[in-house]
N, CA, C and O atoms as a GROMACS GRO file, in nm:
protein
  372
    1UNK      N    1  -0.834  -0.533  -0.887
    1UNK     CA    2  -0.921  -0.434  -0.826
    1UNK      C    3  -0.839  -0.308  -0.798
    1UNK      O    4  -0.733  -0.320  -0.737
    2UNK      N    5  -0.897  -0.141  -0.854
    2UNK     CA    6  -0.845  -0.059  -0.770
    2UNK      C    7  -0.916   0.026  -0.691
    2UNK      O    8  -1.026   0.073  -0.718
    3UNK      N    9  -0.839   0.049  -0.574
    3UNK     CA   10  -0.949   0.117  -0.464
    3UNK      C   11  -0.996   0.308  -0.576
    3UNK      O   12  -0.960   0.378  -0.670
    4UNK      N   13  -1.106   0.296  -0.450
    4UNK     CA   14  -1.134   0.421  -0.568
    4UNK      C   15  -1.080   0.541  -0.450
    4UNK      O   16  -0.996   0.524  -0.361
    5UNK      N   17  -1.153   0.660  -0.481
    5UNK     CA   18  -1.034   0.764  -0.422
    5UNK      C   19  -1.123   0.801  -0.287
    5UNK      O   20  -1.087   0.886  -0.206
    6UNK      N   21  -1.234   0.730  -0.276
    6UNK     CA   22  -1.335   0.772  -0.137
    6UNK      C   23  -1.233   0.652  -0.027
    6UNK      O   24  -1.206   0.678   0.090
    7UNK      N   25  -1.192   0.532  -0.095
    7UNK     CA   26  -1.116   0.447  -0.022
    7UNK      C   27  -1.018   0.476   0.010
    7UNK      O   28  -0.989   0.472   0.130
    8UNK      N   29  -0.908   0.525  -0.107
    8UNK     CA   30  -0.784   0.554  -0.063
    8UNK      C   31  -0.789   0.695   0.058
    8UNK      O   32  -0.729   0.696   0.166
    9UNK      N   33  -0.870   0.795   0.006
    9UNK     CA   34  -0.902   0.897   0.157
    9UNK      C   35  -0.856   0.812   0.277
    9UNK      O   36  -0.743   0.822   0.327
   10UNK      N   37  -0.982   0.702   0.333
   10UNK     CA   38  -1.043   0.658   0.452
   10UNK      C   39  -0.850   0.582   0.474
   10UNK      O   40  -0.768   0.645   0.540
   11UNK      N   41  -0.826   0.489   0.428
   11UNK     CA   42  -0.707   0.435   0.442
   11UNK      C   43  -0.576   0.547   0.484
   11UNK      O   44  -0.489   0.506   0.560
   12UNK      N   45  -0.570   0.650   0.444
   12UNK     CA   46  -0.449   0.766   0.432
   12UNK      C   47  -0.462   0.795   0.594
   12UNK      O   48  -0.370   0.818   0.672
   13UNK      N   49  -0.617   0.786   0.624
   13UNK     CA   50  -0.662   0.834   0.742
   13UNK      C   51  -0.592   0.787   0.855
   13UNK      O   52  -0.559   0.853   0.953
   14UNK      N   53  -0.571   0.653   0.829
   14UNK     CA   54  -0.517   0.550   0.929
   14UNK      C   55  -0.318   0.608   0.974
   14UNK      O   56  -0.233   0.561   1.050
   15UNK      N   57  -0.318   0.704   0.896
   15UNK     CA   58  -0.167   0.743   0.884
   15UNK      C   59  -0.115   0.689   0.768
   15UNK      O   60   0.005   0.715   0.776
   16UNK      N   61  -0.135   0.626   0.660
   16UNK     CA   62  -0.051   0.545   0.540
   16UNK      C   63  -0.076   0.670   0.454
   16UNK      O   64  -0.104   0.786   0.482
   17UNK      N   65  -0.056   0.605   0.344
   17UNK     CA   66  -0.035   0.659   0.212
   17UNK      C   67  -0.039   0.566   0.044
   17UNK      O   68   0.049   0.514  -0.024
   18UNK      N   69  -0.147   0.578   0.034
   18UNK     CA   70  -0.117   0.482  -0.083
   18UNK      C   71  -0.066   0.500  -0.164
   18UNK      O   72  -0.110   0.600  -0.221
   19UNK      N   73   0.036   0.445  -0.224
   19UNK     CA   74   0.040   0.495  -0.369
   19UNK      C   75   0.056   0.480  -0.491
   19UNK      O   76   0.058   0.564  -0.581
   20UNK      N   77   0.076   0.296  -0.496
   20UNK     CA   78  -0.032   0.270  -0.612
   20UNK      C   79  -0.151   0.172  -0.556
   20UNK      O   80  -0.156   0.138  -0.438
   21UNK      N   81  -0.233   0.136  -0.640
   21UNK     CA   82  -0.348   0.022  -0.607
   21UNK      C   83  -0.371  -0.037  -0.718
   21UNK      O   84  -0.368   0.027  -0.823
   22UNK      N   85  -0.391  -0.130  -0.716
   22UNK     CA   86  -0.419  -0.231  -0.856
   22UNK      C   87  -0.285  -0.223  -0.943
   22UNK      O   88  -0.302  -0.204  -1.064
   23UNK      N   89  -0.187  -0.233  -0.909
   23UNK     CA   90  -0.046  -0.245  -0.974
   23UNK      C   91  -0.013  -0.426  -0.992
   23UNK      O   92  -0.051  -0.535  -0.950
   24UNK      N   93   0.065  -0.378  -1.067
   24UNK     CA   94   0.158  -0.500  -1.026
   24UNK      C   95   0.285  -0.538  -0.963
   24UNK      O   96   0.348  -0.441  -0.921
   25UNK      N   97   0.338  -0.645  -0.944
   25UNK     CA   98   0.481  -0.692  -0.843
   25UNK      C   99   0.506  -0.609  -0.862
   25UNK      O  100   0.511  -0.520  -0.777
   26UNK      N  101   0.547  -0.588  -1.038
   26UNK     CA  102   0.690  -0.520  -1.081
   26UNK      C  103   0.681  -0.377  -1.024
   26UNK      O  104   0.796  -0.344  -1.051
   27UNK      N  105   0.648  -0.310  -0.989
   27UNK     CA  106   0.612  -0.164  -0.946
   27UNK      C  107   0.680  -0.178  -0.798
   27UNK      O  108   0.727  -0.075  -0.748
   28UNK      N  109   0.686  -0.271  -0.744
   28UNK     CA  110   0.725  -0.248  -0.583
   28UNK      C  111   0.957  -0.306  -0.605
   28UNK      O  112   1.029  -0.350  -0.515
   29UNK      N  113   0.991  -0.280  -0.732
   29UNK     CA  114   1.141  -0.313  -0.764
   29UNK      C  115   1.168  -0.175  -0.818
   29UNK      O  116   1.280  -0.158  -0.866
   30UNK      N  117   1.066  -0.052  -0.818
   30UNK     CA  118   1.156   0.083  -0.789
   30UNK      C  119   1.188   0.129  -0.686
   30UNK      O  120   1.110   0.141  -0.592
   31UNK      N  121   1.321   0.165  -0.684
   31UNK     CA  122   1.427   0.210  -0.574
   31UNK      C  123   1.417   0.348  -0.526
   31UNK      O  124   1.468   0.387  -0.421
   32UNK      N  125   1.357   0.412  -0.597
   32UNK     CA  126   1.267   0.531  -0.562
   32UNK      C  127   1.197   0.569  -0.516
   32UNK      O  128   1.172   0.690  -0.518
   33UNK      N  129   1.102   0.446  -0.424
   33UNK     CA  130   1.030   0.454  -0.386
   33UNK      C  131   1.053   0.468  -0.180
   33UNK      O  132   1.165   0.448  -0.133
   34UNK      N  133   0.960   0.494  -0.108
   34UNK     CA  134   1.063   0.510   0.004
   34UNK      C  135   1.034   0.396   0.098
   34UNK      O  136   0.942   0.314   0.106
   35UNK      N  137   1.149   0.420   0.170
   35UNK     CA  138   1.208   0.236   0.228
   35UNK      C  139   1.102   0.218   0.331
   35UNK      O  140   1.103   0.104   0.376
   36UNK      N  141   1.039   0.272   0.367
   36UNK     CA  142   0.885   0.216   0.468
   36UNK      C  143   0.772   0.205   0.395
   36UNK      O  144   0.667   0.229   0.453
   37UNK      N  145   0.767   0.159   0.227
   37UNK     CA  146   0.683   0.120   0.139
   37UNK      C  147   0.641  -0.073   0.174
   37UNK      O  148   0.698  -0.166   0.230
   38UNK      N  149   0.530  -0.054   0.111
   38UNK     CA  150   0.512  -0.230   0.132
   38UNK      C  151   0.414  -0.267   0.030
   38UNK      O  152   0.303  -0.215   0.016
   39UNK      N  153   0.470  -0.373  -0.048
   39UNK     CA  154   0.391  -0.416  -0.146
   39UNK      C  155   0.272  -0.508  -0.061
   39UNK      O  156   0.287  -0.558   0.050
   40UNK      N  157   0.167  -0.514  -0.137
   40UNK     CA  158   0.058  -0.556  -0.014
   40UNK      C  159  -0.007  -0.687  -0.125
   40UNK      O  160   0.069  -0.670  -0.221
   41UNK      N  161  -0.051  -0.742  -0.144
   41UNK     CA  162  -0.105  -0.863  -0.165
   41UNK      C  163  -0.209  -0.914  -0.141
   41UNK      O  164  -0.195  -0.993  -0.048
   42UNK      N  165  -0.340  -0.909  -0.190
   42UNK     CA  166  -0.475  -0.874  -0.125
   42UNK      C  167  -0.569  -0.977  -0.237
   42UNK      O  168  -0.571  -0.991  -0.359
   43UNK      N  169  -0.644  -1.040  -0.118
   43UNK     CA  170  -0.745  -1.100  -0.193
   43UNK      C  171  -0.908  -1.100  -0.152
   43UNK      O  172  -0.950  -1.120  -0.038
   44UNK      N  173  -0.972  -1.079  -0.243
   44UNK     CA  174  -1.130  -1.077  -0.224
   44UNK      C  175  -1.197  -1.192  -0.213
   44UNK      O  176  -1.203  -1.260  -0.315
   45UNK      N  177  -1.256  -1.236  -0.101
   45UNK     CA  178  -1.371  -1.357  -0.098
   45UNK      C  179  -1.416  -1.400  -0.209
   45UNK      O  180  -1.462  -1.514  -0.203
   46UNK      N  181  -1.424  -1.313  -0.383
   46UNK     CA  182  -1.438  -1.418  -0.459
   46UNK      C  183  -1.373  -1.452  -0.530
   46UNK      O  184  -1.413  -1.496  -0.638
   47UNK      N  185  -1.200  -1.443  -0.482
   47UNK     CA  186  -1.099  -1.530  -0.485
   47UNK      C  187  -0.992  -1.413  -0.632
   47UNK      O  188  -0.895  -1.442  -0.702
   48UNK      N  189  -1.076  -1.286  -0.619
   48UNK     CA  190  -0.997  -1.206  -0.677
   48UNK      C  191  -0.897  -1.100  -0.607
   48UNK      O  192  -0.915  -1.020  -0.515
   49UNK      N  193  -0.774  -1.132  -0.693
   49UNK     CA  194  -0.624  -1.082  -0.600
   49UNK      C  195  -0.571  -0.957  -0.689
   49UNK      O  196  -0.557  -0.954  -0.811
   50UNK      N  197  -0.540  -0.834  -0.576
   50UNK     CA  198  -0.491  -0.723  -0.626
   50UNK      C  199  -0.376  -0.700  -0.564
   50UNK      O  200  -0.361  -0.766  -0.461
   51UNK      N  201  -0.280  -0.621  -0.596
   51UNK     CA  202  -0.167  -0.556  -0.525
   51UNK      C  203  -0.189  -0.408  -0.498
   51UNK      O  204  -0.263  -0.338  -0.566
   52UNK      N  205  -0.113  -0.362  -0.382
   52UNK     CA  206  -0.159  -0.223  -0.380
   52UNK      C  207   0.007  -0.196  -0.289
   52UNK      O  208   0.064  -0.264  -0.204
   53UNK      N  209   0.047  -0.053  -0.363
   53UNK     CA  210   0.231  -0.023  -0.264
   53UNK      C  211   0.137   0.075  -0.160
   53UNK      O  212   0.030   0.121  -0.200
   54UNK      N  213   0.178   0.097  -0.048
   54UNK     CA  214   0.166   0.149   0.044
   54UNK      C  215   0.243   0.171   0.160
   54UNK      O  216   0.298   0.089   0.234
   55UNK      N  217   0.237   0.342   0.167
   55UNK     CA  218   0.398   0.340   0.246
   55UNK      C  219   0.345   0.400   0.395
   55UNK      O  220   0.269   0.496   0.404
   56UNK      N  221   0.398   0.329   0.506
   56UNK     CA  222   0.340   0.350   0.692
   56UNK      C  223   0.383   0.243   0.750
   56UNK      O  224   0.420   0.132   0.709
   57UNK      N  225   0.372   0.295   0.858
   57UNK     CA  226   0.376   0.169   0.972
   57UNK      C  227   0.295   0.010   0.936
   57UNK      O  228   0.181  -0.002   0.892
   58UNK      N  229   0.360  -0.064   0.957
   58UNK     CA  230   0.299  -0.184   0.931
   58UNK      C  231   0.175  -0.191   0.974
   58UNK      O  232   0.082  -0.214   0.897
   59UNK      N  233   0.158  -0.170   1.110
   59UNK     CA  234   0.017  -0.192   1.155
   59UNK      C  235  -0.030  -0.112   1.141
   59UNK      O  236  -0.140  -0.139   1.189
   60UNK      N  237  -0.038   0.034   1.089
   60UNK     CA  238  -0.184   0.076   1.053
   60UNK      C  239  -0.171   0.036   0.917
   60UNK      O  240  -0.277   0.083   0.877
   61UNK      N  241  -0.123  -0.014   0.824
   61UNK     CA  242  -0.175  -0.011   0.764
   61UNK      C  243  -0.223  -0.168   0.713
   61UNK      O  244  -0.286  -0.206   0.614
   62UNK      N  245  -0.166  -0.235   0.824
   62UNK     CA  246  -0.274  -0.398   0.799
   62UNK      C  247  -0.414  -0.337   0.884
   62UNK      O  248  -0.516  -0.370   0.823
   63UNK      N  249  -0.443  -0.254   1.011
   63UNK     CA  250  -0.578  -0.202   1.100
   63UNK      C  251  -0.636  -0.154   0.906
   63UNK      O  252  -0.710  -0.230   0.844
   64UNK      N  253  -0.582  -0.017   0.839
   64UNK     CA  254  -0.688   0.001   0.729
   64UNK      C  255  -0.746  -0.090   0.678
   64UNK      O  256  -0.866  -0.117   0.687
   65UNK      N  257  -0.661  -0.147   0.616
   65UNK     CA  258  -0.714  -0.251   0.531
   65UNK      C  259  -0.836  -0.361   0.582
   65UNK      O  260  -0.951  -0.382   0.542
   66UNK      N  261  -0.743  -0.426   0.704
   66UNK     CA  262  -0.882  -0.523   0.793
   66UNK      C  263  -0.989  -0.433   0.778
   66UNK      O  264  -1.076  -0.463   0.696
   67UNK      N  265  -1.001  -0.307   0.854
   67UNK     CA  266  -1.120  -0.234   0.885
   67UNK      C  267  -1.245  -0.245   0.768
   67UNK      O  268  -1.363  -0.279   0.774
   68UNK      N  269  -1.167  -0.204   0.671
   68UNK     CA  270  -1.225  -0.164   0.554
   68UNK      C  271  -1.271  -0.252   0.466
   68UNK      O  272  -1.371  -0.220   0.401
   69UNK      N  273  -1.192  -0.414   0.436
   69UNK     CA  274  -1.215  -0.521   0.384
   69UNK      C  275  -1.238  -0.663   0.463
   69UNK      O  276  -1.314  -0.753   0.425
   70UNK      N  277  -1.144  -0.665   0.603
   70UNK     CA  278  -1.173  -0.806   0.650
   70UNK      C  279  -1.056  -0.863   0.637
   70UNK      O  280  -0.958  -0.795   0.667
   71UNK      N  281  -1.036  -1.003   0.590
   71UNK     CA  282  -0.957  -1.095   0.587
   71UNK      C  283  -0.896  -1.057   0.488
   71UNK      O  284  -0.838  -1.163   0.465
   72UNK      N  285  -0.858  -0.984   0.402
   72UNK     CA  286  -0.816  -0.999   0.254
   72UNK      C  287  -0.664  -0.946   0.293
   72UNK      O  288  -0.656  -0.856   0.209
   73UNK      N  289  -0.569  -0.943   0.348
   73UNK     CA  290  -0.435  -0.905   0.345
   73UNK      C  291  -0.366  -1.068   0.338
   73UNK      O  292  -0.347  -1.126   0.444
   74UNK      N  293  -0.332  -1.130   0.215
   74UNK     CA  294  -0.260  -1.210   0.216
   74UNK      C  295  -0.080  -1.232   0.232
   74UNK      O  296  -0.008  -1.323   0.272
   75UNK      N  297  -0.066  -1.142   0.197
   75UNK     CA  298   0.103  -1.102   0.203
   75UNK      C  299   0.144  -0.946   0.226
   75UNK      O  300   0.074  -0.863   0.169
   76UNK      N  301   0.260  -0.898   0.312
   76UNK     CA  302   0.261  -0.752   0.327
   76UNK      C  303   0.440  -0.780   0.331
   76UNK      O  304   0.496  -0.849   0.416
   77UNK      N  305   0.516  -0.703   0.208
   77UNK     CA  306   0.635  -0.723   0.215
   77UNK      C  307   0.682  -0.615   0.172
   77UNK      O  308   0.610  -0.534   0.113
   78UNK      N  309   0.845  -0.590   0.200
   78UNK     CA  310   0.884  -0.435   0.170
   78UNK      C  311   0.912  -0.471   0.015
   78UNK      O  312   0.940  -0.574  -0.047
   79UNK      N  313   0.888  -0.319  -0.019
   79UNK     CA  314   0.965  -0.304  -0.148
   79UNK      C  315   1.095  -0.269  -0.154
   79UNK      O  316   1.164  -0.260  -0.053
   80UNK      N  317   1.145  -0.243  -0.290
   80UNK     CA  318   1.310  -0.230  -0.309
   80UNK      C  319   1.285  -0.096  -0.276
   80UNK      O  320   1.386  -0.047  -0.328
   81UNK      N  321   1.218   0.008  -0.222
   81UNK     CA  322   1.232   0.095  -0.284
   81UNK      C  323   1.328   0.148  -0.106
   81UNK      O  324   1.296   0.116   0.008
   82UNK      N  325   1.478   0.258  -0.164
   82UNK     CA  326   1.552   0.284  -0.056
   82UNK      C  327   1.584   0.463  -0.013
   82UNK      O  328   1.685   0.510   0.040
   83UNK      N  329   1.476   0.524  -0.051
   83UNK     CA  330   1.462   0.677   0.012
   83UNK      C  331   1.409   0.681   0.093
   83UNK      O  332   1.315   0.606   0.122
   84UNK      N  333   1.460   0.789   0.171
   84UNK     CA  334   1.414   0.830   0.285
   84UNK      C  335   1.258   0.837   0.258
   84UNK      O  336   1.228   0.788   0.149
   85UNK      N  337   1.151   0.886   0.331
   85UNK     CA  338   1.059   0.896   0.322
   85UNK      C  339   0.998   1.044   0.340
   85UNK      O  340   0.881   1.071   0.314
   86UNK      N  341   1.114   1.157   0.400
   86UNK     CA  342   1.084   1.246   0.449
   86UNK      C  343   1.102   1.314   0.309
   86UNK      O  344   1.033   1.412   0.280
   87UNK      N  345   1.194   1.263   0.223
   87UNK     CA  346   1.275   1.352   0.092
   87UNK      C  347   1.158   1.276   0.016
   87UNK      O  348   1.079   1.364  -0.018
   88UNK      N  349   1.115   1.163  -0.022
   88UNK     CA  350   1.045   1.125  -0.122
   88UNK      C  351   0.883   1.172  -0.123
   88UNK      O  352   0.813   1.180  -0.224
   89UNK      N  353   0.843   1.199   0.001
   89UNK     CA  354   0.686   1.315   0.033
   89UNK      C  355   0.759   1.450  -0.030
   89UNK      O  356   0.706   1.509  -0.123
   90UNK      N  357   0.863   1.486   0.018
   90UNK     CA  358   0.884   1.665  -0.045
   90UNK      C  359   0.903   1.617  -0.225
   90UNK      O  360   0.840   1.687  -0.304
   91UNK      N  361   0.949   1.555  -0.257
   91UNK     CA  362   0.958   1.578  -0.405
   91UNK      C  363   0.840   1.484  -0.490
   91UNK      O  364   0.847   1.481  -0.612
   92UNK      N  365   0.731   1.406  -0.417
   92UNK     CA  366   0.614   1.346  -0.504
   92UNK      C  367   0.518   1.419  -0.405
   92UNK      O  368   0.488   1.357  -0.302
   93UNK      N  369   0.466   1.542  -0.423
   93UNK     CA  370   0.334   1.599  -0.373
   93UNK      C  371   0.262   1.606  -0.463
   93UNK      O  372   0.148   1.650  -0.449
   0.00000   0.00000   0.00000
């Protein structure tokens, strides 16, 4: 599943940032990415599972997700990725 862009809005809202959705693992083993990223692990009541990287505070961005879906956050783990976060917003706008 990928969120569409009326979703990713409402979620950003919460303070996060998405930035991919419907990826896979392998996407959360770039080092480029910045070190308060979290590969997320998500499943739908009819037992269909997406990944989505998303970089914020842990808890807002498990509050988006609940809000918006419910139960579906099965796993929330960091990625490799080890930039700052302040340098990796100035150079991916």
């Amino acid at each position: 599943m990928k969120l569409n862009d009326q979703q990713i809005d409402i979620i950003n809202s919460y303070g996060c940032r998405v930035i991919y959705t419907g990826c896979t693992p392998a996407y959360a083993k770039d080092k480029s990415l910045p070190n308060n990223s979290y590969l997320l692990t998500l499943a739908r009541e009819n037992g269909e599972t997406w990944h989505d990287i998303v970089m914020g505070m842990k808890s807002d961005i498990f509050d988006a997700y609940y809000d918006m879906f419910g139960h579906c956050m099965k796993k929330m783990e960091y990625t490799d990725g080890n930039r700052n976060p302040k340098l990796w917003k100035a150079n991916n706008k």
